[in-house]
N, CA, C and O atoms as a GROMACS GRO file, in nm:
protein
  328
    1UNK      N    1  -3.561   0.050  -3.182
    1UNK     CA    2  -3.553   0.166  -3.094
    1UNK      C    3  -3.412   0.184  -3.038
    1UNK      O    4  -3.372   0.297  -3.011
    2UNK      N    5  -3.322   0.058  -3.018
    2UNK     CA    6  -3.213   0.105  -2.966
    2UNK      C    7  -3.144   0.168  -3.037
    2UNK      O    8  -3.099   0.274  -2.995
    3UNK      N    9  -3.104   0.109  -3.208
    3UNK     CA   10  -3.027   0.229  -3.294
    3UNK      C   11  -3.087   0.352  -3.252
    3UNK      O   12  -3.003   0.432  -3.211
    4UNK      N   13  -3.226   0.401  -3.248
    4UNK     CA   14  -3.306   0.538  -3.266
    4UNK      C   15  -3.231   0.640  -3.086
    4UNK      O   16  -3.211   0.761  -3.072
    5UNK      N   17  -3.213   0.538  -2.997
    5UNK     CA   18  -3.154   0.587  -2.853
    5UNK      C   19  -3.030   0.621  -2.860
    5UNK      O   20  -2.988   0.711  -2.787
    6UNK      N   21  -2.963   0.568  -2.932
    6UNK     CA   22  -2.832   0.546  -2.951
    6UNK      C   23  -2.812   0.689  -2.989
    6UNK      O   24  -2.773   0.772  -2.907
    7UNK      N   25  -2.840   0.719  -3.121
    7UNK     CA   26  -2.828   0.837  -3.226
    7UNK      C   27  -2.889   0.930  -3.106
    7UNK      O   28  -2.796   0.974  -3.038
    8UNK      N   29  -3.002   0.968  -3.064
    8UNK     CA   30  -3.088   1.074  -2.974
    8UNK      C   31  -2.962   1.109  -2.872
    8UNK      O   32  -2.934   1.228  -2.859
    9UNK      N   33  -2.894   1.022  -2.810
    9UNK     CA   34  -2.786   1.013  -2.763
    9UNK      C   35  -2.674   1.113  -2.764
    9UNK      O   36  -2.643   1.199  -2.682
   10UNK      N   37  -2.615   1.074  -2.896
   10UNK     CA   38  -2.558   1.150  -3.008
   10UNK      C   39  -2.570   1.259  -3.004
   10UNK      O   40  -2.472   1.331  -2.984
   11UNK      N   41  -2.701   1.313  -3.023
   11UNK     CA   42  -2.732   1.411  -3.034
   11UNK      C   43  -2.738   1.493  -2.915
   11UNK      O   44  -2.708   1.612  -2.929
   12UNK      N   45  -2.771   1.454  -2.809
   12UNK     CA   46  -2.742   1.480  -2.689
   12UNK      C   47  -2.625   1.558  -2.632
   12UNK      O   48  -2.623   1.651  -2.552
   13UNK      N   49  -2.506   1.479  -2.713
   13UNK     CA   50  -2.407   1.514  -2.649
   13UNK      C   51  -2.334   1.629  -2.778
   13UNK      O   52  -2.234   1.688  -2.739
   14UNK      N   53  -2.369   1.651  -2.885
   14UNK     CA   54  -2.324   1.752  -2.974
   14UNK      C   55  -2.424   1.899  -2.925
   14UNK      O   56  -2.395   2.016  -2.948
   15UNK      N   57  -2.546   1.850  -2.852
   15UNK     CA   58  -2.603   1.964  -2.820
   15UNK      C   59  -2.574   2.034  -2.682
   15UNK      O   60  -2.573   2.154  -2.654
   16UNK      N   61  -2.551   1.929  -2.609
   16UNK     CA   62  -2.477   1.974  -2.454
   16UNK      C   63  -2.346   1.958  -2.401
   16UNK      O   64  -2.300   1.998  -2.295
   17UNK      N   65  -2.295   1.893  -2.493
   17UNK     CA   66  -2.155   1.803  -2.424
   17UNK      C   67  -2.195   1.752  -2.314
   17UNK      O   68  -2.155   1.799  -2.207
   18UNK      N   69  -2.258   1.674  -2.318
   18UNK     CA   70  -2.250   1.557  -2.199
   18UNK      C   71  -2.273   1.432  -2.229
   18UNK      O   72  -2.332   1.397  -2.331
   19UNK      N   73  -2.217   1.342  -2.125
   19UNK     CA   74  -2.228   1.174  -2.142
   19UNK      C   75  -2.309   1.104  -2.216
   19UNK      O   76  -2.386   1.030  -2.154
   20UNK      N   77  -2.315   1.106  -2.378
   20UNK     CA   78  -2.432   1.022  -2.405
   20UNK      C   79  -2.518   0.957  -2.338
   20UNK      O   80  -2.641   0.960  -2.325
   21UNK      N   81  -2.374   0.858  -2.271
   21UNK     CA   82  -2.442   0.741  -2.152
   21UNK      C   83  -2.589   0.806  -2.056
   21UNK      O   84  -2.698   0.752  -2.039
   22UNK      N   85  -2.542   0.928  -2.011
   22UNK     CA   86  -2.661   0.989  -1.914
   22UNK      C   87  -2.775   1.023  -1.991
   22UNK      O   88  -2.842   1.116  -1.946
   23UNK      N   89  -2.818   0.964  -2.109
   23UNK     CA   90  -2.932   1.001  -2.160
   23UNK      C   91  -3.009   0.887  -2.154
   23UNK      O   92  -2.925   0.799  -2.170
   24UNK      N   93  -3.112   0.834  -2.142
   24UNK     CA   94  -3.181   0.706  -2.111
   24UNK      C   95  -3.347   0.760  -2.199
   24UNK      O   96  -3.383   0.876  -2.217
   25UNK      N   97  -3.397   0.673  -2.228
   25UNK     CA   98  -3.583   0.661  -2.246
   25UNK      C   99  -3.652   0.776  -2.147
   25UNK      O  100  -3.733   0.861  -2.186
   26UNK      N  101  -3.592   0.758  -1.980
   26UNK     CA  102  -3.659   0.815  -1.910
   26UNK      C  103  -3.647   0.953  -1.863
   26UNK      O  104  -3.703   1.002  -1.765
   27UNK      N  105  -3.525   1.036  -1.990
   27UNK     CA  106  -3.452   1.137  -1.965
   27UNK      C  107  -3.568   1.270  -1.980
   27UNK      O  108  -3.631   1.288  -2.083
   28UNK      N  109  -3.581   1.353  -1.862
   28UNK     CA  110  -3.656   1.486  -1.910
   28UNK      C  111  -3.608   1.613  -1.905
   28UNK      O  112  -3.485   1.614  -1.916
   29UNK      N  113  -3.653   1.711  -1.894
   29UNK     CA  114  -3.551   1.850  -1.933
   29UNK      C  115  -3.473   1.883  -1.788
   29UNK      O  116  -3.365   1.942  -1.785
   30UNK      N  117  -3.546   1.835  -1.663
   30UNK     CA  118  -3.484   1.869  -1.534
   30UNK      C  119  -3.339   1.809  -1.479
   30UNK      O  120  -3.256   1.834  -1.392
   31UNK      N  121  -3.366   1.697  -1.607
   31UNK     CA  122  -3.225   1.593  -1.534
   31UNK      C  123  -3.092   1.637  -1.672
   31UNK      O  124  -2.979   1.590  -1.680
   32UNK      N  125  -3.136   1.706  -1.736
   32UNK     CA  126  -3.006   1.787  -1.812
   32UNK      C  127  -3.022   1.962  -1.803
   32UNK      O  128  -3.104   2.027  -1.867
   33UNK      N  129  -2.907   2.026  -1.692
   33UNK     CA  130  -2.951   2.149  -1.658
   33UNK      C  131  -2.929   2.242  -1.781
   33UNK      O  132  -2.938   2.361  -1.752
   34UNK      N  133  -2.896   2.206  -1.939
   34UNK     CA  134  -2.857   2.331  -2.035
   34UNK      C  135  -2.996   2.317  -2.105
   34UNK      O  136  -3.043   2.419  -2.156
   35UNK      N  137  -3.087   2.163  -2.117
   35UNK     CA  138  -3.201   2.116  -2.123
   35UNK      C  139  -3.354   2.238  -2.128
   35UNK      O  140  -3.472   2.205  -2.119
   36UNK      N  141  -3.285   2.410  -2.149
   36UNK     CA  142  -3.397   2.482  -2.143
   36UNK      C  143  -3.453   2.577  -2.276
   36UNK      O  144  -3.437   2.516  -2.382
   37UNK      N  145  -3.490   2.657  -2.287
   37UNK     CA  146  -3.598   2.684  -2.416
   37UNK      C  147  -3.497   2.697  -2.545
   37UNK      O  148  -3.513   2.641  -2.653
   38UNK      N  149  -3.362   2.807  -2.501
   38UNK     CA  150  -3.270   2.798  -2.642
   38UNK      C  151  -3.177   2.662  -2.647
   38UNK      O  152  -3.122   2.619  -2.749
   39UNK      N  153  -3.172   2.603  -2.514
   39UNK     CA  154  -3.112   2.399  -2.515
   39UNK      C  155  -3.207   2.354  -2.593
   39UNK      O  156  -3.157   2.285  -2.682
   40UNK      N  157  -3.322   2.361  -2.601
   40UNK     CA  158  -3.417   2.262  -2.717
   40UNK      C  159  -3.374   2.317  -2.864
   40UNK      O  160  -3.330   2.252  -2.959
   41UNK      N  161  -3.393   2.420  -2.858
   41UNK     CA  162  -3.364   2.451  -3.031
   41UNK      C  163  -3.231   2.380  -3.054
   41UNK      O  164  -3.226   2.308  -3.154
   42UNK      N  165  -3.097   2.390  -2.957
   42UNK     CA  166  -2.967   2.330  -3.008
   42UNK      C  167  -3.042   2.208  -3.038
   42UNK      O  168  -3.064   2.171  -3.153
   43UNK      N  169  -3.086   2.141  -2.926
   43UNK     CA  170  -3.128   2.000  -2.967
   43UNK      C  171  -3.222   1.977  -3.055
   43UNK      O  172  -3.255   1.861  -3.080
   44UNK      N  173  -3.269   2.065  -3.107
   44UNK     CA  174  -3.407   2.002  -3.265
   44UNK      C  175  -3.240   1.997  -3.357
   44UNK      O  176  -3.172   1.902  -3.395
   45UNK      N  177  -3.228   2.109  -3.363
   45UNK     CA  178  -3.111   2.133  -3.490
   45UNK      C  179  -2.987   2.016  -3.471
   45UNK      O  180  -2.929   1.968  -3.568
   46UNK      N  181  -2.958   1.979  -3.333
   46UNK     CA  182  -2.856   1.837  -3.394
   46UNK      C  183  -2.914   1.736  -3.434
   46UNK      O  184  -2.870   1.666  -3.525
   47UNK      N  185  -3.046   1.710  -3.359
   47UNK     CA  186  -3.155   1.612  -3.404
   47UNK      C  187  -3.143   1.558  -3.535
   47UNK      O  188  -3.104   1.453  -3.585
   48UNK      N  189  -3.214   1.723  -3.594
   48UNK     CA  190  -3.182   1.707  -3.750
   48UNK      C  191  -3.090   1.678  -3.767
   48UNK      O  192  -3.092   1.556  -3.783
   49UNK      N  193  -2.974   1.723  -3.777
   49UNK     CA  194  -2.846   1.649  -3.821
   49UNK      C  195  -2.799   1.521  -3.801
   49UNK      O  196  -2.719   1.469  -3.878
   50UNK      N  197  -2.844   1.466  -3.701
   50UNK     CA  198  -2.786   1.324  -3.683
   50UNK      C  199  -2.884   1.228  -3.747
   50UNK      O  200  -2.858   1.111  -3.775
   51UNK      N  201  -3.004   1.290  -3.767
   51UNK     CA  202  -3.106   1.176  -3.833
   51UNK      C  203  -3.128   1.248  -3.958
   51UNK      O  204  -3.214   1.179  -4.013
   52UNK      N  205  -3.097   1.359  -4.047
   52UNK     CA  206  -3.090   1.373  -4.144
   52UNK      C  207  -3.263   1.398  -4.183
   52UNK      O  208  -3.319   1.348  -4.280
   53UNK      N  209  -3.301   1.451  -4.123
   53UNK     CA  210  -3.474   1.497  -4.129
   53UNK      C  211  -3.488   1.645  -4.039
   53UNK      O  212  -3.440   1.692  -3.935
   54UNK      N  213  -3.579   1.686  -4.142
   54UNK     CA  214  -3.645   1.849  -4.070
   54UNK      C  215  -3.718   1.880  -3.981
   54UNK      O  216  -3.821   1.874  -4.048
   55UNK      N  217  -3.751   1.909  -3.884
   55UNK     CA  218  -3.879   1.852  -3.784
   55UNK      C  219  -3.961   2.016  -3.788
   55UNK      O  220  -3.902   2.124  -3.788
   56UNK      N  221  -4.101   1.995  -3.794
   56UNK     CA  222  -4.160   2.104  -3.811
   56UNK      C  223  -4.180   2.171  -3.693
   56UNK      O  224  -4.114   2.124  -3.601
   57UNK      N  225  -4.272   2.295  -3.656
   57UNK     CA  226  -4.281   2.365  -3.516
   57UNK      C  227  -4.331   2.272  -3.390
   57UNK      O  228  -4.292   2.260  -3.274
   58UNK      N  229  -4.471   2.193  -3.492
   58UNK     CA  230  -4.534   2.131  -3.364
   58UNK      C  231  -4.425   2.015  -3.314
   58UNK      O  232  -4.390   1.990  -3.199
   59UNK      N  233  -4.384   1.955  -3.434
   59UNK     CA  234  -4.339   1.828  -3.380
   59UNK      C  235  -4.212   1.882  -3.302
   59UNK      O  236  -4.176   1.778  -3.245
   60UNK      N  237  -4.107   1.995  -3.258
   60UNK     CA  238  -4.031   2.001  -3.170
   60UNK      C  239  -4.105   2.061  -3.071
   60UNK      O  240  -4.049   2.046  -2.962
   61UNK      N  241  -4.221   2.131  -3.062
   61UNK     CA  242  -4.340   2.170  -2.960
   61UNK      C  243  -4.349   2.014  -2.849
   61UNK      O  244  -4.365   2.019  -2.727
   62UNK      N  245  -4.336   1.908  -2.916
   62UNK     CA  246  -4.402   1.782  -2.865
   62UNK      C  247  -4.299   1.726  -2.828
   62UNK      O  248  -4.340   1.620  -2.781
   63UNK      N  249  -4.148   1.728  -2.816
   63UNK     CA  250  -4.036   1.679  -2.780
   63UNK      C  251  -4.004   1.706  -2.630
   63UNK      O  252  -3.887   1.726  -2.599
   64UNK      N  253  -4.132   1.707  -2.509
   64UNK     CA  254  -4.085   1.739  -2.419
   64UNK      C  255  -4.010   1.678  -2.330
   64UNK      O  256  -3.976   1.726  -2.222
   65UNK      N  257  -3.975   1.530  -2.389
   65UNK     CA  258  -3.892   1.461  -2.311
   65UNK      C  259  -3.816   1.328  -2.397
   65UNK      O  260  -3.880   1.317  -2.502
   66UNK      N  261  -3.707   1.226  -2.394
   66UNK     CA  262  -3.651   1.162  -2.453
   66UNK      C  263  -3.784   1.041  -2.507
   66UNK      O  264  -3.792   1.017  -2.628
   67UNK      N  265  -3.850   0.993  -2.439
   67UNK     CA  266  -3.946   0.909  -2.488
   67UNK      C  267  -4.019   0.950  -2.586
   67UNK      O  268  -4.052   0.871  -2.675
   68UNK      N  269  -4.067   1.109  -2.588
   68UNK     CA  270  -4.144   1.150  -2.686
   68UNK      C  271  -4.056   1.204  -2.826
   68UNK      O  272  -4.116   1.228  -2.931
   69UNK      N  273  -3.897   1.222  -2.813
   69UNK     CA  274  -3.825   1.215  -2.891
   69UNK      C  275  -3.827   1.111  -3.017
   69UNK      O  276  -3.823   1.120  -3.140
   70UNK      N  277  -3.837   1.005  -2.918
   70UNK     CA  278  -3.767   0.870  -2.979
   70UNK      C  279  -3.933   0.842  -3.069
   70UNK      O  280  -3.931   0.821  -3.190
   71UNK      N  281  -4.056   0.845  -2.998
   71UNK     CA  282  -4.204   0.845  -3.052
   71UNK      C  283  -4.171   0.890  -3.241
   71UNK      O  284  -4.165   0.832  -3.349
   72UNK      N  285  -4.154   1.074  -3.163
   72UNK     CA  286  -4.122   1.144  -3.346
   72UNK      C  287  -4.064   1.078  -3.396
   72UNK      O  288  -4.116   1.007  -3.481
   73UNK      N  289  -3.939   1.070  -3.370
   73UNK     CA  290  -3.831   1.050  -3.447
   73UNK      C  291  -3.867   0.925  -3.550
   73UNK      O  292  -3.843   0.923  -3.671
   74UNK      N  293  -3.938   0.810  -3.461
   74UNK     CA  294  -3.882   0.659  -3.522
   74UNK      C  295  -4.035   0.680  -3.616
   74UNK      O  296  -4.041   0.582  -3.690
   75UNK      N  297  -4.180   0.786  -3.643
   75UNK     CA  298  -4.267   0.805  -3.717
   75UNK      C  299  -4.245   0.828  -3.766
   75UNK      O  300  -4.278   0.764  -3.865
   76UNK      N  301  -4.124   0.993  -3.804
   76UNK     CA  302  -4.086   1.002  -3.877
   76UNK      C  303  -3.975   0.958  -4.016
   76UNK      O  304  -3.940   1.013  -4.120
   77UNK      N  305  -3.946   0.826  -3.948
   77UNK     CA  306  -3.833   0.777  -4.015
   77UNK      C  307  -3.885   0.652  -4.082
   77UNK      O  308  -3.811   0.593  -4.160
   78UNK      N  309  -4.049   0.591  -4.048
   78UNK     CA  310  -4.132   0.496  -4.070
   78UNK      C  311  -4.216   0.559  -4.197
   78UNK      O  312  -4.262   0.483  -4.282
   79UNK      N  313  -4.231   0.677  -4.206
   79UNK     CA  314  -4.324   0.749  -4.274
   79UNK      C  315  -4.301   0.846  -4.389
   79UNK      O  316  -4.296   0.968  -4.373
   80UNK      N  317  -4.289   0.791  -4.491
   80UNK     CA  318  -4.243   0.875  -4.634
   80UNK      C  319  -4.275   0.981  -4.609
   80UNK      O  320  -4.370   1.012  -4.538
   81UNK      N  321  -4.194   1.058  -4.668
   81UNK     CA  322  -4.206   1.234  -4.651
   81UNK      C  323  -4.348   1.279  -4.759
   81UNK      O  324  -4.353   1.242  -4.877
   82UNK      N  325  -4.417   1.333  -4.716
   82UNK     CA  326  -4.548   1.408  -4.828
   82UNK      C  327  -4.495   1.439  -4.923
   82UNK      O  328  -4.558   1.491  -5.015
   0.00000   0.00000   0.00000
């Protein structure tokens, strides 16, 4: 999980410019203020890019916070593509 925080991170900061560092497990949309409906789409789309996977409607539907990020992310990266 820490590589998987690390990268979410990453991504974090190509989607907002801000401190990787300020992104934690316990991060939710209130404690990053760009963090709102067109801030999520930046963040599915760097997502993808930094982990190199597509994420479908529901599964960025279900990204409502860094813990549930890291959930997708590390299933999806456990779980051969169909």
């Amino acid at each position: 999980m820490e590589n998987t925080i690390g990268k979410v991170q990453e991504a974090f900061h190509a989607a907002f410019n801000i401190d990787p560092q300020s992104i934690s497990i316990d991060t939710t949309p209130p404690d990053v203020p760009a963090w709102d409906s067109m801030g999520h789409v930046a963040l599915a789309s760097c997502l993808e890019s930094v982990f190199g996977l597509s994420f479908d409607i529901d599964e960025v539907m279900e990204m409502e916070n860094v813990r549930q990020i890291v959930k997708i992310v590390e299933a999806r990266l456990t779980t051969p593509a169909a």
